[in-house]
C-alpha positions in Angstrom: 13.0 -13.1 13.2 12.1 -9.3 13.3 12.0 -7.4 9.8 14.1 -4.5 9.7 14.0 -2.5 6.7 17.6 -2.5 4.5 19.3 0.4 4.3 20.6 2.9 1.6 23.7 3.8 3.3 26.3 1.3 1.3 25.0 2.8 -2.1 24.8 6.5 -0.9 28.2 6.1 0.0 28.7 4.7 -3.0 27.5 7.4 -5.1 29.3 10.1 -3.1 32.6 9.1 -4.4 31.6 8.7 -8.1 29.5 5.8 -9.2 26.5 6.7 -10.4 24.3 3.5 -10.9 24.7 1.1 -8.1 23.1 -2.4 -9.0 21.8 -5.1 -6.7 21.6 -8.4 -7.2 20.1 -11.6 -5.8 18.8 -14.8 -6.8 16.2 -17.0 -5.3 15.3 -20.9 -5.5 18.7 -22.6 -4.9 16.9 -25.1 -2.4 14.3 -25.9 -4.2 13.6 -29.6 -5.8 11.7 -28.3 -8.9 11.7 -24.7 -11.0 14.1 -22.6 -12.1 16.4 -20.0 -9.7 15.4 -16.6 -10.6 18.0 -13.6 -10.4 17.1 -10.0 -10.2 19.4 -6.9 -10.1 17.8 -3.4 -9.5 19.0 -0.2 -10.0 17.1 2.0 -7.4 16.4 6.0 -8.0 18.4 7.7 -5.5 15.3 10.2 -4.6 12.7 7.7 -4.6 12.4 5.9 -1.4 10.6 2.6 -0.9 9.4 2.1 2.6 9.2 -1.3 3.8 12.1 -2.8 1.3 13.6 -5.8 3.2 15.1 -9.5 2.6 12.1 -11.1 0.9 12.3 -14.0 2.8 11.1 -11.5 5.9 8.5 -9.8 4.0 4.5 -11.1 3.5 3.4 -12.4 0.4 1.0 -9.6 0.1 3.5 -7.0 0.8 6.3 -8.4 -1.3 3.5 -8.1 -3.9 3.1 -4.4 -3.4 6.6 -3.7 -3.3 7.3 -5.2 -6.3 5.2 -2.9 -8.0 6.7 0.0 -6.5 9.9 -1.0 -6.9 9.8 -1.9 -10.7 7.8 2.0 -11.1 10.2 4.0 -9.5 13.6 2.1 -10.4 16.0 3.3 -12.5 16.0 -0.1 -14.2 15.6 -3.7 -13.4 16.3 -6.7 -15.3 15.1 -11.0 -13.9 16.8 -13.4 -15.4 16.8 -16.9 -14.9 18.4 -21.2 -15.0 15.6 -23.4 -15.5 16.0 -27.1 -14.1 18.2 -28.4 -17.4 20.7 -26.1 -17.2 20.7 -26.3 -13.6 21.4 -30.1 -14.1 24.4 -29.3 -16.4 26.3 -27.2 -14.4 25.5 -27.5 -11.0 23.0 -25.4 -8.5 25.6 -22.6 -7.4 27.0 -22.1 -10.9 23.7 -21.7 -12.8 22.6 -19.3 -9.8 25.7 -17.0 -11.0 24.7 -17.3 -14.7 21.3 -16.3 -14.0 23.0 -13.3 -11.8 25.3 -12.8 -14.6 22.2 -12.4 -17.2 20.1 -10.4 -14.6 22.8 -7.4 -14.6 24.0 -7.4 -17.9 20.1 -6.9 -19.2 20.3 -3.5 -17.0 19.6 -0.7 -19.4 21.7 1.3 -18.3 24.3 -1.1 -17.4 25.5 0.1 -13.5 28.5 1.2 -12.4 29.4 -0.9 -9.6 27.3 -4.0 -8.6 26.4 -4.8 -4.8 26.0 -8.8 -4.4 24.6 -10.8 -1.7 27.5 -12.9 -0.3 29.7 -13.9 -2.8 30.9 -12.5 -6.3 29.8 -13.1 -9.6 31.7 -14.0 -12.8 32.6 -12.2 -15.6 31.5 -8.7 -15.4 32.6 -5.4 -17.4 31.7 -3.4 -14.2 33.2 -3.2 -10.2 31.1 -5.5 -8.0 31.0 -6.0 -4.1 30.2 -8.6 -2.4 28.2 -7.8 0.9 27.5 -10.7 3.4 23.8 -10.7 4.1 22.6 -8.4 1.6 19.5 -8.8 1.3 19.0 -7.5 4.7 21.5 -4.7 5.1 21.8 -3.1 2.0 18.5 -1.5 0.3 19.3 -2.7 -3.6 20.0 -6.4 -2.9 17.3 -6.5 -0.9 14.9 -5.0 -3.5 16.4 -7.2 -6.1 15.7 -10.1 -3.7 11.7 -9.1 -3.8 11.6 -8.6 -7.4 13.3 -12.4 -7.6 11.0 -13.4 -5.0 7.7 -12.4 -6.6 8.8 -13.4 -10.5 9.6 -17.0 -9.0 6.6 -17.5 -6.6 4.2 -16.1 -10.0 6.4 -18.7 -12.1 5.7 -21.7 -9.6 1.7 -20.5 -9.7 2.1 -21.1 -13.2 3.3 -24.5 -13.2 0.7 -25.5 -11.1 -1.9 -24.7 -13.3 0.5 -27.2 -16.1 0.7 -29.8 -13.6 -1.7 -29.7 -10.0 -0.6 -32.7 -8.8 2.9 -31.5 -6.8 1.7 -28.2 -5.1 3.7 -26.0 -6.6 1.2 -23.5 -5.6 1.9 -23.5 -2.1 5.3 -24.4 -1.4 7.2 -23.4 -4.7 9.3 -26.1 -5.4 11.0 -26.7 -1.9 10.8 -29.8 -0.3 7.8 -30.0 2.1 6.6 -32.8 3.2 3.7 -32.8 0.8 6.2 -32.1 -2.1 7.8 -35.6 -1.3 4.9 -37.4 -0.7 3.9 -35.9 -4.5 7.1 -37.0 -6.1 6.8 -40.1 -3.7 3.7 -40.9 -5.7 4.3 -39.8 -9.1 7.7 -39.3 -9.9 9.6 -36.3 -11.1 8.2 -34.1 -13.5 9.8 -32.4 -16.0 10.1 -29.5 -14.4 12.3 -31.2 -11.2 15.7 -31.0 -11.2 17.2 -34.4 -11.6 20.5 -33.9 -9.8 18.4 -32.7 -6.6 18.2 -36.1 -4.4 14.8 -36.2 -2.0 15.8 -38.2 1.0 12.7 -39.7 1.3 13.3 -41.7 -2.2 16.8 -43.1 -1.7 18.7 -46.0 0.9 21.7 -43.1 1.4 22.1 -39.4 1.1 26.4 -38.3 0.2 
């Protein structure tokens, strides 16, 4: 799929009739058989363009790198915020992905005036909120917040690797390559998996 930058024009528009901060937020790591989902919601600064911000998925691992680091320095604020497998367990994949959305905009200091979301709307906030469908690729904040999700996750996975070597978190972070099944073929879930998440390749039937 070609990468085409996200745009600004949602939130410019946005800021010509009034609201001043204009959030985006996304989360990353709903598919995935082990780690958390990580949320992030972004203010950007109006006069401070970030070339090259686009739906993380599109973007290089190098580059997402780099523009995380420009888009945390020049933001007005950003906040990540996160389920981990437990609570992801509890209350079910889609719900603890708007929790951790939830938490991710309610840690922005200051707290936005209107919040742009990727698809589908998000509980229980004091501010106005829009849902936009594909986000992360049309509209410049969501699509930031999707990198800054993306690269907080991805460093998170690395990290669990170095715990526990044996799954390849590392290289596939959490989702369910083949050599991520063969791992929990062969030893099991660990206790970073998410138990409610059912591999194919270790059960008779899948619902």
């Amino acid at each position: 799929m070609v990468r085409v930058p996200a745009m600004r024009t949602l939130e410019n528009a946005l800021r010509r009739i009034g609201f001043v901060h204009v959030a985006g937020v996304d989360e990353v790591g709903r598919g995935c058989l082990a780690g958390p989902v990580v949320a992030a919601a972004v203010v950007l600064h109006p006069d401070r363009h970030i070339p090259g911000v686009s739906d993380s998925k599109l973007v290089p691992e190098i580059q997402r790198e780099r523009l995380y680091d420009a888009i945390v320095r020049s933001a007005i604020a950003w906040c990540v915020a996160s389920s981990d497998p437990v609570e992801i367990d509890r209350v079910n994949i889609h719900q603890a992905s708007l929790r951790a959305m939830q938490r991710a905009v309610l840690g922005l200091a200051p707290l936005p005036d209107i919040v742009l979301v990727d698809a589908f709307r998000v509980p229980d906030l004091p501010m106005a909120q829009r849902g936009v469908p594909h986000g992360d690729r049309r509209c410049s904040a969501i699509a930031a917040a999707s990198i800054v999700a993306k690269v907080t996750r991805d460093r998170q996975m690395r990290d669990l690797h170095q715990r526990d070597p044996r799954y390849g978190f590392d290289r596939h972070k959490g989702y369910a390559t083949a050599d991520h099944l063969d791992a929990v073929a062969r030893f099991g879930y660990s206790e970073v998996h998410r138990r409610s998440f059912r591999p194919p390749t270790l059960f008779d039937t899948i619902d």
